[in-house]
C-alpha positions in Angstrom: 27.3 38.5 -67.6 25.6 35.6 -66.7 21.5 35.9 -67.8 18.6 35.3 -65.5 17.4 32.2 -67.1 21.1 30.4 -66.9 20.9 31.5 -62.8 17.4 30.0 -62.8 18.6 26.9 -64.1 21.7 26.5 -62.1 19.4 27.4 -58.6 17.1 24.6 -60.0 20.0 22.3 -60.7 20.9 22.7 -56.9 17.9 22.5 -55.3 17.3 19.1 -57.0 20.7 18.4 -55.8 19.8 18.5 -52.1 16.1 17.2 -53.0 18.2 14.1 -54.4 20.5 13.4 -51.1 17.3 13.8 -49.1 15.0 11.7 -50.2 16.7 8.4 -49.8 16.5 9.0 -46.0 12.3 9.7 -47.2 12.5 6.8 -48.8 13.5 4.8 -46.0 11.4 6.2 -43.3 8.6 5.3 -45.7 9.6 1.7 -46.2 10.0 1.4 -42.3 6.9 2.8 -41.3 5.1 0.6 -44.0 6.8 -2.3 -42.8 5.8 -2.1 -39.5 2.2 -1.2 -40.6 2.4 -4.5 -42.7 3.7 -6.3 -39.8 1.4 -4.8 -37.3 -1.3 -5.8 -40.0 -0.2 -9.2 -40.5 -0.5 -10.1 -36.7 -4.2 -9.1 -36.5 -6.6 -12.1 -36.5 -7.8 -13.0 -39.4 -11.0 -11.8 -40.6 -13.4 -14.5 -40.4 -15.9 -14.7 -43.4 -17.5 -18.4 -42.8 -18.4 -20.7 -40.0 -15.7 -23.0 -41.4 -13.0 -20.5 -41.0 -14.3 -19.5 -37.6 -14.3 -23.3 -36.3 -10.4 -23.7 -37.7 -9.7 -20.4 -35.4 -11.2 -21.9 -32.5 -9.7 -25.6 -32.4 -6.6 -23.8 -33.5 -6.8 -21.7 -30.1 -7.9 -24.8 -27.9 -5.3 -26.8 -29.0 -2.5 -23.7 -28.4 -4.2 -23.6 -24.6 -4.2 -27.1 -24.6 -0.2 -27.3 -26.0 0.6 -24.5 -23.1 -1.2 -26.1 -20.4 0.2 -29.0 -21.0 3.9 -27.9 -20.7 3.2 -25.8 -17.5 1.4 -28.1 -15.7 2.6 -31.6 -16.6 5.9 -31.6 -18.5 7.4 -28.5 -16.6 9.0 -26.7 -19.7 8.6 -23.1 -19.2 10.8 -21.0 -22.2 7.3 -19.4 -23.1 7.9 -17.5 -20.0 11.0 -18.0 -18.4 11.3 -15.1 -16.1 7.8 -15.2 -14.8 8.1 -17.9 -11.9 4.6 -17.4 -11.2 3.5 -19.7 -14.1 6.5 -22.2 -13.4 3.5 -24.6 -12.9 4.8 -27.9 -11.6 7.4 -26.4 -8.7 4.7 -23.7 -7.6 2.3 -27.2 -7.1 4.9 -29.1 -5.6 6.0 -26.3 -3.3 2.4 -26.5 -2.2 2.2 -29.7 -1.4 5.5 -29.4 0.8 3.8 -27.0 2.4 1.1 -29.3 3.4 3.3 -32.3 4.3 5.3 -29.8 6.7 2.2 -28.5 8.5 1.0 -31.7 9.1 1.8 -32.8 12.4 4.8 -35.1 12.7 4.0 -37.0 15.9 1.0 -38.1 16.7 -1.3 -35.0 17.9 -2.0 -34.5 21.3 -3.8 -31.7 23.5 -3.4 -33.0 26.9 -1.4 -31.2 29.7 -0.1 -34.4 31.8 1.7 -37.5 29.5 -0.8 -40.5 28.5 -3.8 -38.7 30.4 -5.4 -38.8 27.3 -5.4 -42.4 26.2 -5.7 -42.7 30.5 -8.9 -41.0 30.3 -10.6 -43.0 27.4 -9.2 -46.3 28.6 -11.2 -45.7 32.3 -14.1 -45.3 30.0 -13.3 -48.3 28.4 -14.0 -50.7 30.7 -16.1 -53.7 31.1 -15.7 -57.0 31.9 -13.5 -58.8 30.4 -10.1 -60.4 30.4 -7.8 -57.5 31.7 -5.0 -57.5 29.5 -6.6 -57.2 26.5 -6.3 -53.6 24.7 -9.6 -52.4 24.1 -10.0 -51.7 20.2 -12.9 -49.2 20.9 -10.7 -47.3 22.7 -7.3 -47.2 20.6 -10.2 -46.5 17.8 -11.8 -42.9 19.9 -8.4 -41.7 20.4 -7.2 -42.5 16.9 -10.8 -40.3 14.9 -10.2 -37.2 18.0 -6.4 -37.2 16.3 -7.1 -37.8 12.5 -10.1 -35.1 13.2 -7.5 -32.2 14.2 -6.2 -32.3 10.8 -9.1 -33.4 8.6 -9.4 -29.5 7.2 -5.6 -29.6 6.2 -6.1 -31.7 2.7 -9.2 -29.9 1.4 -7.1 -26.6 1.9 -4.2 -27.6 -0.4 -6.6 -29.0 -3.0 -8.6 -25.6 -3.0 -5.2 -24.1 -3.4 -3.6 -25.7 -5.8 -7.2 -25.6 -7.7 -7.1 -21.7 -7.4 -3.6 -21.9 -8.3 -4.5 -24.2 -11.8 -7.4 -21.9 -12.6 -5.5 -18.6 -12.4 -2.9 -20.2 -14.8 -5.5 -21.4 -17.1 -7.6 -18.0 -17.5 -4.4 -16.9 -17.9 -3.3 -19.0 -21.1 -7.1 -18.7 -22.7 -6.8 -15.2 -22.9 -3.2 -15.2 -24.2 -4.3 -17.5 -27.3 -7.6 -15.9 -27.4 -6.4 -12.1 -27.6 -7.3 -11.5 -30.7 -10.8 -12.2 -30.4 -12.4 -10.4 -27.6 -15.4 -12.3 -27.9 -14.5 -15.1 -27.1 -12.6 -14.5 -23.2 -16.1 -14.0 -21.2 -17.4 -17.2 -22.7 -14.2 -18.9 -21.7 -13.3 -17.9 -18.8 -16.6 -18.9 -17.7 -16.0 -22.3 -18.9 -12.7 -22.5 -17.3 -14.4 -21.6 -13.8 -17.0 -23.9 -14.0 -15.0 -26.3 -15.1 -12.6 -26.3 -12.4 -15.3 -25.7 -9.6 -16.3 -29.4 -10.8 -12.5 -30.6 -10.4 -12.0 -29.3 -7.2 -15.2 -30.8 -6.5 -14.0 -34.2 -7.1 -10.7 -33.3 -5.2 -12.8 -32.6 -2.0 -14.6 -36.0 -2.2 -11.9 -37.5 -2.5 -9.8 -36.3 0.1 -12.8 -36.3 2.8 -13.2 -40.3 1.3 -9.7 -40.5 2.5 -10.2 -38.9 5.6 -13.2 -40.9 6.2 -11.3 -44.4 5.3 -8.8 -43.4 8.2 -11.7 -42.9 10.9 -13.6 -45.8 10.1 -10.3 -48.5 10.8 -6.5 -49.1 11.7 -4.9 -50.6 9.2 -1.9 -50.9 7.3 0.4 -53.8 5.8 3.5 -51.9 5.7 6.5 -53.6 8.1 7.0 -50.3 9.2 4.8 -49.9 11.6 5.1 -53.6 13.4 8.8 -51.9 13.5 8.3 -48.8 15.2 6.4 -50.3 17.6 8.7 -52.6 18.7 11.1 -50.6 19.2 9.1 -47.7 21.0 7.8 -50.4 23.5 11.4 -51.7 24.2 11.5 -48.5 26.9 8.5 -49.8 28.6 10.1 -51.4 31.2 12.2 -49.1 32.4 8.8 -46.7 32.0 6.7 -49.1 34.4 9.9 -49.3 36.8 9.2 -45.6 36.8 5.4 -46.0 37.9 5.7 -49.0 40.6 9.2 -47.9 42.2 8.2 -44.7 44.5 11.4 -44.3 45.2 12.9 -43.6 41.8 12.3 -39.9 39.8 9.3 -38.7 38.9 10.6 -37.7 35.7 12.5 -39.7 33.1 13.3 -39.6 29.6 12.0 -41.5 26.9 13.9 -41.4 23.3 10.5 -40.4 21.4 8.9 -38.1 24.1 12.5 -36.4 25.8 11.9 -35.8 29.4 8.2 -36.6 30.8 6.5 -36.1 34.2 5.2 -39.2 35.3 4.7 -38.9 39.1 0.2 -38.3 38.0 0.5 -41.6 36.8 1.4 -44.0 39.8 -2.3 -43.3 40.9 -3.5 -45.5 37.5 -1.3 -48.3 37.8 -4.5 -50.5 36.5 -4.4 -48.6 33.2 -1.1 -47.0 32.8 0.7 -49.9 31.6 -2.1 -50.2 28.0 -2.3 -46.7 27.9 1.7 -46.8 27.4 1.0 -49.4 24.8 -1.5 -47.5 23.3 0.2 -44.3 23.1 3.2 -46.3 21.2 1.0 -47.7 18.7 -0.8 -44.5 17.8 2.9 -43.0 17.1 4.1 -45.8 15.1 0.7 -45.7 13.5 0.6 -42.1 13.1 3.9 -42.2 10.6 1.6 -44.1 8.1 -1.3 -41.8 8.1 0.6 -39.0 7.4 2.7 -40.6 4.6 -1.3 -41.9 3.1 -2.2 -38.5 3.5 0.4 -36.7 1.5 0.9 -39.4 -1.4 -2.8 -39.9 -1.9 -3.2 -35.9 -1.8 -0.3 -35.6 -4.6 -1.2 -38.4 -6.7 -4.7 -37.5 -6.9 -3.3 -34.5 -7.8 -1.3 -35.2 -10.7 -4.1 -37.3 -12.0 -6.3 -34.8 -11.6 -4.5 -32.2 -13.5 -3.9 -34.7 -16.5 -7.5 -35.5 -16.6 -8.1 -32.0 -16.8 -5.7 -31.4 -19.4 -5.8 -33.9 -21.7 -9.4 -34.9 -21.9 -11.9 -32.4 -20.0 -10.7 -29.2 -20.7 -10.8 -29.3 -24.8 -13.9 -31.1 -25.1 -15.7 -28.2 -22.0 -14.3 -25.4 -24.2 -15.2 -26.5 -28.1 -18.6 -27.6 -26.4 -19.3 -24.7 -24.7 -17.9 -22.0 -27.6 -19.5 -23.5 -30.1 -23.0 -23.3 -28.5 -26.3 -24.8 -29.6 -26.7 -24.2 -33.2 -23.2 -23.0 -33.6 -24.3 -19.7 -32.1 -20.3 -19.1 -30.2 -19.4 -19.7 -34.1 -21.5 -17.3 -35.1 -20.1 -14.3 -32.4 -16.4 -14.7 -34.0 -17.7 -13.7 -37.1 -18.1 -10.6 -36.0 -15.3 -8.5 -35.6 -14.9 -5.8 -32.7 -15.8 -2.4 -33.5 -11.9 -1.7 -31.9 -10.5 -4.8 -34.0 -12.6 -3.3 -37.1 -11.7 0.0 -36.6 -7.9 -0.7 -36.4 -7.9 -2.8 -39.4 -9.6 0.0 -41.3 -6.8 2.3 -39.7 -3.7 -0.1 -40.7 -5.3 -0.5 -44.4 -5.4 3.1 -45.0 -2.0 3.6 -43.6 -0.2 1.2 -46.0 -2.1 2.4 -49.1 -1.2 6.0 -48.2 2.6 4.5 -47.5 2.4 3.1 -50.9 1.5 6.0 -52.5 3.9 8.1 -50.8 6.5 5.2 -52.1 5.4 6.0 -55.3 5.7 9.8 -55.7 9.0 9.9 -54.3 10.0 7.5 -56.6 9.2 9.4 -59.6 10.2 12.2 -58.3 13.5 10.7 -58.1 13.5 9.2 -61.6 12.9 13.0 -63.0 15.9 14.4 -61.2 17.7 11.7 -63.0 16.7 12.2 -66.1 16.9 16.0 -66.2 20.4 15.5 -64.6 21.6 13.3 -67.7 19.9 15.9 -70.0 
């Protein structure tokens, strides 16, 4: 007959037996939660002690915003986010700016109800006395400001977009690099609004300048616009056949124009024939304005956002962070009660991990040993 103390000892023997097969599974679940307690703890910013350590942490992050800005907005590389289109920088600016080129008009604007009243109308109200078959240059110049004027709003738009488009995206990246310290996204952000309200500041002169260089002359040195001419006037003959011969259609068709109604016109045979020419001239013309417009728009543009990048933006931001007397220096140094609070959390967690580590540990060195016993 087996005695109490042998059964004791056998029941002991077991239930270290299934204590042993357990606790390697323990074990692991330990070491996985304290590696991602370590890892979780690793991430967290570091906990600034000096001014110098706080100045390295803020170039550090201006120069990360700088790097990001710099590949979304100028180079186009986007693997830091490659299936958010939205911050595909350079094709959301360029669809933009195709945007703008395709609203633009692509003939020469006009609002009038019968064909060449309008350049009919100003020419009448051109006259003096003079030499009769000279084109007035006062006149070409009313009807060319009245057409530039019905688009002047369009460039200021697509700068204020694209603008609003560039300080979305960099808010966006500040508070990305900046994430780990909280007290520094107001001040940012701030900066980053200010300083684009001043770029898209500049933008606006410069794209009412160019609108204002347009209204103040006619010019242009580019062949193609001698070209169009000439070959738009080739069909004035057959045009002023149209006007003196009463006896041919009121109606005729003109390669630039399709069909027109010309039968209003035999009444202003004295004028009809310049305002003809002057209507040509304003359509060859008008091909040159438009292409001024949208290359001077997009150039700007991509200066602009260089500019921004690679000189203003770093030098606003470290100015404007640090603050007079390093005060913005000062505010890193301390820590959020949240970040504080979860540092405190993570730092207890792995101490009680390691602990826990080391109990089962020994425990698992004594059912060893009594097993070899």
């Amino acid at each position: 007959m087996v005695g109490i103390p042998v059964l004791a000892d056998r029941l002991t023997q077991i239930q270290a037996s299934i204590i042993a097969k357990c606790l390697p599974d323990i074990v692991k679940k330990i070491d996985d939660k304290l590696n991602r307690s370590m890892s979780e703890l690793n991430s967290m910013p570091q906990n600034l002690s000096t001014i110098a350590d706080a100045l390295k942490a803020l170039i550090r992050i201006v120069k990360l915003v700088r790097e990001s800005l710099e590949k979304l907005l100028i180079r186009g590389e986007f693997e830091e986010f490659p299936g958010d289109n939205s911050l595909h920088a350079t094709a959301r600016i360029a669809e933009m700016l195709y945007k703008y080129y395709a609203q633009l008009p692509e003939t020469c604007p006009t609002l009038e109800k019968q064909f060449l009243m309008e350049e009919v109308c100003v020419l009448q109200e051109s006259k003096e006395i003079r030499l009769p078959n000279f084109l007035p240059r006062s006149a070409f110049l009313t009807l060319l400001k009245n057409k530039v004027n019905t688009i002047s709003h369009m460039p200021c738009e697509v700068v204020d977009t694209v603008w609003a488009y560039i300080e979305k995206i960099a808010i966006q990246m500040m508070l990305k690099h900046c994430e780990n310290y909280p007290q520094l996204k107001s001040a940012s952000q701030r900066v980053i609004h200010g300083l684009i309200d001043k770029m898209r500041d500049r933008s606006n002169k410069f794209v009412k300048d160019m609108i204002g260089m347009e209204l103040v002359s006619d010019y242009t040195s580019s062949p193609d616009y001698m070209n169009s001419w000439v070959e738009l006037m080739k069909e004035e003959r057959q045009f002023m056949q149209a006007i003196e011969d009463h006896s041919k259609p009121t109606e005729i068709s003109l390669k630039s124009f399709g069909k027109v109604e010309i039968g209003h016109l035999r009444s202003y045979v004295d004028v009809v024939e310049q305002a003809f020419d002057m209507r040509m001239r304003l359509t060859a013309y008008w091909k040159t304005i438009v292409l001024r417009l949208v290359d001077g728009v997009a150039l700007h543009i991509k200066h602009a956002i260089k500019c921004l990048v690679e000189d203003e933006l770093e030098d606003e931001l470290i100015n404007e962070l640090v603050g007079p007397k390093m005060a913005g220096i000062e505010r890193m140094l301390e820590e959020s009660p949240a970040t504080a609070t979860k540092r405190d959390r993570l730092n207890k967690s792995v101490q009680l991990l390691r602990q826990s580590k080391d109990v089962v540990a020994n425990i698992m060195d004594r059912i060893v040993a009594d097993g070899d016993k």
